[in-house]
Structure formats: C-alpha cells, structure tokens
C-alpha positions in Angstrom: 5.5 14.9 6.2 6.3 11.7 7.8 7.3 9.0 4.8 7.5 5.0 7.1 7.5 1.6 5.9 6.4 -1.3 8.0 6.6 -5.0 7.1 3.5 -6.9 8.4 2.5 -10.8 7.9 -1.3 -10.5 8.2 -4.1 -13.2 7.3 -6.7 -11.8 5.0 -8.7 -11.3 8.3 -6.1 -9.3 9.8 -5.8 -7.2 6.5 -9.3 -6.3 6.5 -9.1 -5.4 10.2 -6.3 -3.1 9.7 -7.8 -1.3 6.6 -11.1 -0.6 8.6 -9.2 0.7 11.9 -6.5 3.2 9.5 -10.0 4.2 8.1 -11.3 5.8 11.3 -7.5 7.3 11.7 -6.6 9.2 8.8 -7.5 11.9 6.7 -8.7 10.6 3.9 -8.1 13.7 2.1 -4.6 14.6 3.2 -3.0 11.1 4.2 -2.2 8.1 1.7 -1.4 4.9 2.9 -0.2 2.2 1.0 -1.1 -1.5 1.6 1.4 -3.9 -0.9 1.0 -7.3 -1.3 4.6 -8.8 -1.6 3.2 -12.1 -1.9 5.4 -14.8 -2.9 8.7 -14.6 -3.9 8.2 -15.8 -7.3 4.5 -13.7 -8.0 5.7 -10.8 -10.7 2.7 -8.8 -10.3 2.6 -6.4 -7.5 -0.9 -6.0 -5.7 -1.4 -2.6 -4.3 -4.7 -0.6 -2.7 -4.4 2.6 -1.7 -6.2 4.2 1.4 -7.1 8.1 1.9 -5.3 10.5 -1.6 -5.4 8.1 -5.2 -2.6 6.4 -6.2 -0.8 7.2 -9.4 2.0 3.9 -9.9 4.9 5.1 -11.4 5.9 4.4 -15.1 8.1 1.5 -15.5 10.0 2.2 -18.7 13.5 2.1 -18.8 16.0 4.5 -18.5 18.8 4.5 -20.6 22.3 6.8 -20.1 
C-alpha cells in the first residue's frame, strides 16, 4: 500500500488531461485516487471525484470527550 499526496495547480484542461492518462494507469478495481479541489481559500465546500474503488467521505460530526 502506498498512501502519497501531491499538490498540483492545473487548468481545467490540464485536469481533464491527468484524469484520462491515471485512467489508462491504474487498476480501476484495486487503486483509488483522489482528485480534491482546494479551490479558494474562502470556498467551504470541498469538491472531490474519485478515480478507480468508490469513495465513501467520512462523517463529519463532532466528537466530544
């Protein structure tokens, strides 16, 4: 299991470039990759598409102890 993160400042070309060559890559049925959309410091929502395994987001309740 390899687990990396990699900060990338794409154009919306350059996105769709990278989504279609990870596609030949992986293993779509093994390997997940993550593309997040930081956007703007002051956008709340997170935008996230997943590549290859679904993604599940976590819960976001709080945790009180």
């Amino acid at each position: 299991m390899q687990l990396s993160v990699f900060q990338c400042r794409l154009s919306r070309r350059q996105m769709v470039m990278l989504r279609g060559e990870v596609l030949e890559i992986i293993k779509t049925g093994e390997d997940h990759l993550l593309l997040m959309d930081l956007g703007p410091a002051d956008r709340v929502d997170l935008l996230v598409s997943s590549i290859g395994k679904p993604f599940e987001p976590l819960d976001r309740d709080p945790v009180i102890v």
